[in-house]
C-alpha positions in Angstrom: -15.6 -3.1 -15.6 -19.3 -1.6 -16.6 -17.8 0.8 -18.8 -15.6 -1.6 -20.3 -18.9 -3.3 -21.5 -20.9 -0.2 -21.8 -20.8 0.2 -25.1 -22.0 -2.4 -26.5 -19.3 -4.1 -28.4 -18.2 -6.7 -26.1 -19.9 -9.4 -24.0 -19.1 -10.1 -20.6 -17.8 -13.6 -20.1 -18.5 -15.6 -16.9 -15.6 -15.4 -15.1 -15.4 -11.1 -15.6 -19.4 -11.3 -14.5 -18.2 -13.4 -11.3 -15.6 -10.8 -10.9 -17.9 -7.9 -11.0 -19.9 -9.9 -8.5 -17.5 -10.1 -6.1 -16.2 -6.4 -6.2 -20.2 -5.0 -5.7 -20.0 -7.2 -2.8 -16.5 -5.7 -1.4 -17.9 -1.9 -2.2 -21.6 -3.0 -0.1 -19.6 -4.3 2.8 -17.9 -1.2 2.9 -20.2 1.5 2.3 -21.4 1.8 6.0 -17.8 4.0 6.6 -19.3 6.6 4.5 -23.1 6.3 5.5 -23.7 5.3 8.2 -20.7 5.2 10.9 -20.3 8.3 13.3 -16.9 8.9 12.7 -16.8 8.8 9.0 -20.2 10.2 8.4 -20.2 14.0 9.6 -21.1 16.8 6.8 -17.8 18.3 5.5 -19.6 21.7 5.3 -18.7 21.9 8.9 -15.1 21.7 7.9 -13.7 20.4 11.1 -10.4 19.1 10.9 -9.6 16.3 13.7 -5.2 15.7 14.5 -4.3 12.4 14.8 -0.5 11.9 15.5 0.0 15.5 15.7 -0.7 15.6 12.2 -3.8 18.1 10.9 -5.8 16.2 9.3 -9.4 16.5 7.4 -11.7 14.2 8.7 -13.1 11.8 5.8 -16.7 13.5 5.8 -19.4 13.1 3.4 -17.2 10.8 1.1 -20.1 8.9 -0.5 -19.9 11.9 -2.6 -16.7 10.6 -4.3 -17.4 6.7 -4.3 -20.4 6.9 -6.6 -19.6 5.1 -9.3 -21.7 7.2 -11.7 -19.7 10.2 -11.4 -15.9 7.9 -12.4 -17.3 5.8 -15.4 -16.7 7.4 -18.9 -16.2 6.5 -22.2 -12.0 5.4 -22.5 -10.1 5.6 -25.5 -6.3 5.3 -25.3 -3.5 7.0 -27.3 0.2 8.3 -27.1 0.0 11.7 -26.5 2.9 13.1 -24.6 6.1 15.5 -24.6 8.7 13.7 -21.9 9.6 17.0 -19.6 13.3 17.2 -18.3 13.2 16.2 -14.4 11.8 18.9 -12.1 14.1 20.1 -9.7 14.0 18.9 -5.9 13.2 22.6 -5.3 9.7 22.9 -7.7 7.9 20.9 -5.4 8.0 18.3 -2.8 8.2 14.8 -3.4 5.0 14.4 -0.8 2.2 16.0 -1.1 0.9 19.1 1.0 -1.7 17.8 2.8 -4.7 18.6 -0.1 -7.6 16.9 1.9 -8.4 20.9 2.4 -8.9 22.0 -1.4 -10.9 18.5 -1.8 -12.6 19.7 0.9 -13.6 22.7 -0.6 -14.5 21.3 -3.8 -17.0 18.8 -2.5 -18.9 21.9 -0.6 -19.2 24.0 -3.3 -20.6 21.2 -5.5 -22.5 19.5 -3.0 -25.8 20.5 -4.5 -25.2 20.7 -8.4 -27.2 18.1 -10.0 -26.6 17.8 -13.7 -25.5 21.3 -14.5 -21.8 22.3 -14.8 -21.2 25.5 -12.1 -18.4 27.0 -10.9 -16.7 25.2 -7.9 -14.6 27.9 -5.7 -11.5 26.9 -3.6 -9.3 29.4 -1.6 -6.6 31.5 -2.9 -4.3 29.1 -1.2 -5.8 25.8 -2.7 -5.5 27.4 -5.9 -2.0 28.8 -6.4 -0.7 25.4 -4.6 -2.6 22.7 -6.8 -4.0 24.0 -9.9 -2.3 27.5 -11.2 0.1 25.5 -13.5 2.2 22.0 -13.5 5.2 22.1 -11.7 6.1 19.6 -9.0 7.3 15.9 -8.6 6.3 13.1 -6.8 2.7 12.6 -4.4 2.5 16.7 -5.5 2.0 16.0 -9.2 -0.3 13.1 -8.4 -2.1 15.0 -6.2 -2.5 18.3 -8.6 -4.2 15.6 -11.2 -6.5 14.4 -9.0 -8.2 17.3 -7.8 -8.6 18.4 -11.3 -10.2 15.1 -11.8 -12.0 15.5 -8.9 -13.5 18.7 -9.6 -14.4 17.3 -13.3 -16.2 14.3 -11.6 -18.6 16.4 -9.2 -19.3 18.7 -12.4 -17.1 21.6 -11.5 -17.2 24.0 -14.5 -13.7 23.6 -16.2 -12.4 25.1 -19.6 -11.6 21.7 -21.7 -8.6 23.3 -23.1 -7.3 24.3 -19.6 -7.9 20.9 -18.5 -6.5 19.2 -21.1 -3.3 21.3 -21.1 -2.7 20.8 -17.3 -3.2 17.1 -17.4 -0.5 16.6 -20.2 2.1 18.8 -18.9 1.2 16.8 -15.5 1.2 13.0 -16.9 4.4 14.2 -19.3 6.4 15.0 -15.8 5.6 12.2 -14.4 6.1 10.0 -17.2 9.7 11.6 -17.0 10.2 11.1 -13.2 8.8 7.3 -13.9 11.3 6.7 -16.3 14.0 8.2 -14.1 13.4 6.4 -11.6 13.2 3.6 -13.2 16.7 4.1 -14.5 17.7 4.1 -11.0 16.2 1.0 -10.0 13.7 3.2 -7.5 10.9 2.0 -8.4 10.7 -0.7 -6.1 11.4 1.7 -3.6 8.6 4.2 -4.3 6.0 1.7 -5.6 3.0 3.1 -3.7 3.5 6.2 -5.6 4.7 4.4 -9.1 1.2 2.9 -8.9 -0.9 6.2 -8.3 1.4 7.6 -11.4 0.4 4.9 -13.3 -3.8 4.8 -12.5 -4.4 8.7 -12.7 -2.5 9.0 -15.8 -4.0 5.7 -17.3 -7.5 7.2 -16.5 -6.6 10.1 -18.9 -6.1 7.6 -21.8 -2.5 8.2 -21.6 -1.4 5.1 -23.4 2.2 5.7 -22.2 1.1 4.3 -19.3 -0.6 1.1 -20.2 2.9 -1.2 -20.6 3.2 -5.2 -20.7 6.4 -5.2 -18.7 4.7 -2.8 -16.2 1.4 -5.4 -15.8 3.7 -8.0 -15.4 5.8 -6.2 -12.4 2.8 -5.4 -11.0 1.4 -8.8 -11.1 4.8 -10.6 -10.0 4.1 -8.0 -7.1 0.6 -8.9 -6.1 0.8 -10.9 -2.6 -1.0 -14.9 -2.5 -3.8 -12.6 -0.6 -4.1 -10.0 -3.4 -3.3 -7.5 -1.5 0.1 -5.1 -2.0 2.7 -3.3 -0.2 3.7 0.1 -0.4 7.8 -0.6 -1.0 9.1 -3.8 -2.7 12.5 -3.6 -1.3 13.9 -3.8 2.4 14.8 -0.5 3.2 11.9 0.6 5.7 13.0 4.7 4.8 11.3 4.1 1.7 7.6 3.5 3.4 5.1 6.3 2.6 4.6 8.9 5.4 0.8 8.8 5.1 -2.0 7.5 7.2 -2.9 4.2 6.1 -4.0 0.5 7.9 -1.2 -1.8 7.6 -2.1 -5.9 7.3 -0.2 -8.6 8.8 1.5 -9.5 5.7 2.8 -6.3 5.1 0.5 -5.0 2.7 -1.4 -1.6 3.4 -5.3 -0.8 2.1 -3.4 2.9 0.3 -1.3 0.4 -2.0 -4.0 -2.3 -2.2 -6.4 0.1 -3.4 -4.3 1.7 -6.0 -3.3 -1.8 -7.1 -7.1 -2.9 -7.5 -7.6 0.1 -9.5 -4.7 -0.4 -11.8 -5.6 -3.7 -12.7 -9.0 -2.6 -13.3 -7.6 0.3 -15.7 -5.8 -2.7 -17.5 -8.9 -4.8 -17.6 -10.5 -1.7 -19.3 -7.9 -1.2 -22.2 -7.6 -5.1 -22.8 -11.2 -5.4 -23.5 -11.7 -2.3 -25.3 -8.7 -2.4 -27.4 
């Protein structure tokens, strides 16, 4: 919402100011997971991994370096853009992610003390021929690829523009492709967790593909009376993601809420600026 305004050319009315209000509220009540409680707060330079359902699994260390909101807010301009990819295959990549809390991991550490100077950020030989030497994949694995290239961008990783630039289109051009597929097949429902993660990283990337009436509207109609959301919008239970997450009483889970915040807010941004 700040860098909605930030440029000058629009005023904040009252009820966007109360908004903004009541969201720097929401982020102070929840900062003390990443300061100051035990079990969120150890340094990820000790790169201890904890399992938890017999599922390894990084520990969420040191993520205040990835909720600033300094390092997120840029200047967004919106524009079509890209090539629609024929579907991957279910063989070039699997629909959920391998686990990439590792290769974040690594990122964070090796840009833990840059300030304002872009450096090079190493990650493994593993991290990088699974997430970032080209753009194949589908599903939570394309998703996944883009945001660690985002990632790195955001803690002032060096990156070559053009390599960037190339990797996020042939990324948001796949999924754009796999969105429309699905959607074809009446999935989205199904997979909306993921549809909404699709729809934010892209959006971010001032993809205007992905900023669509009748997608607002679906995701509005699909907004519970708490605000919250749930991963799935149908019945079938096979569809809920395999992943970690706090589920409420009503069904939704924080994963899907929080994607669903931040959609809405990449909405918010185009609407005013545009």
């Amino acid at each position: 919402m700040r860098a909605a305004f930030k440029n000058g050319t629009h005023i904040m009315d009252n009820s966007s100011e109360r908004l903004l209000d009541k969201c720097e509220g929401i982020i102070a009540k929840s900062k003390w997971r990443f300061w100051d409680d035990f079990q969120n707060g150890r340094n990820w330079s000790k790169f201890e991994l904890l399992r938890l359902n017999n599922i390894q699994k990084v520990s969420s260390l040191e993520f205040k370096h990835l909720v600033e909101a300094d390092i997120w807010s840029k200047p967004m301009s919106f524009e079509k853009r890209l090539i629609l990819l024929p579907s991957w295959s279910p063989n070039s990549g699997p629909l959920v992610s391998p686990n990439s809390d590792k290769c974040l991991q690594e990122i964070i550490n090796s840009s833990i003390s840059l300030q304002d100077v872009s450096a090079p950020c190493a990650v493994s030989t593993d991290c990088w021929n699974l997430f970032f030497r080209n753009g194949a994949g589908s599903g939570y694995y394309l998703t996944h690829k883009l945001l660690l290239l985002q990632i790195a961008r955001a803690r002032n990783c060096w990156l070559s523009p053009a390599t960037f630039q190339r990797q996020t289109r042939e990324i948001c051009s796949a999924i754009m492709s796999e969105i429309i597929n699905a959607n074809s097949k009446a999935s989205i429902e199904e997979m909306f967790d993921l549809f909404l993660e699709q729809v934010l990283l892209c959006g971010y990337e001032g993809f205007s593909e992905f900023i669509q009436n009748d997608w607002l509207f679906h995701i509005l109609k699909s907004q519970r009376f708490s605000g919250c959301f749930v991963d799935h919008l149908t019945d079938e239970l096979k569809s809920r993601i395999k992943r970690d997450v706090n589920y409420f009483e009503d069904g939704c889970n924080d994963h899907t809420t929080g994607l669903g915040a931040a959609v809405l807010g990449l909405y918010y941004v185009y609407i005013v600026n545009e």
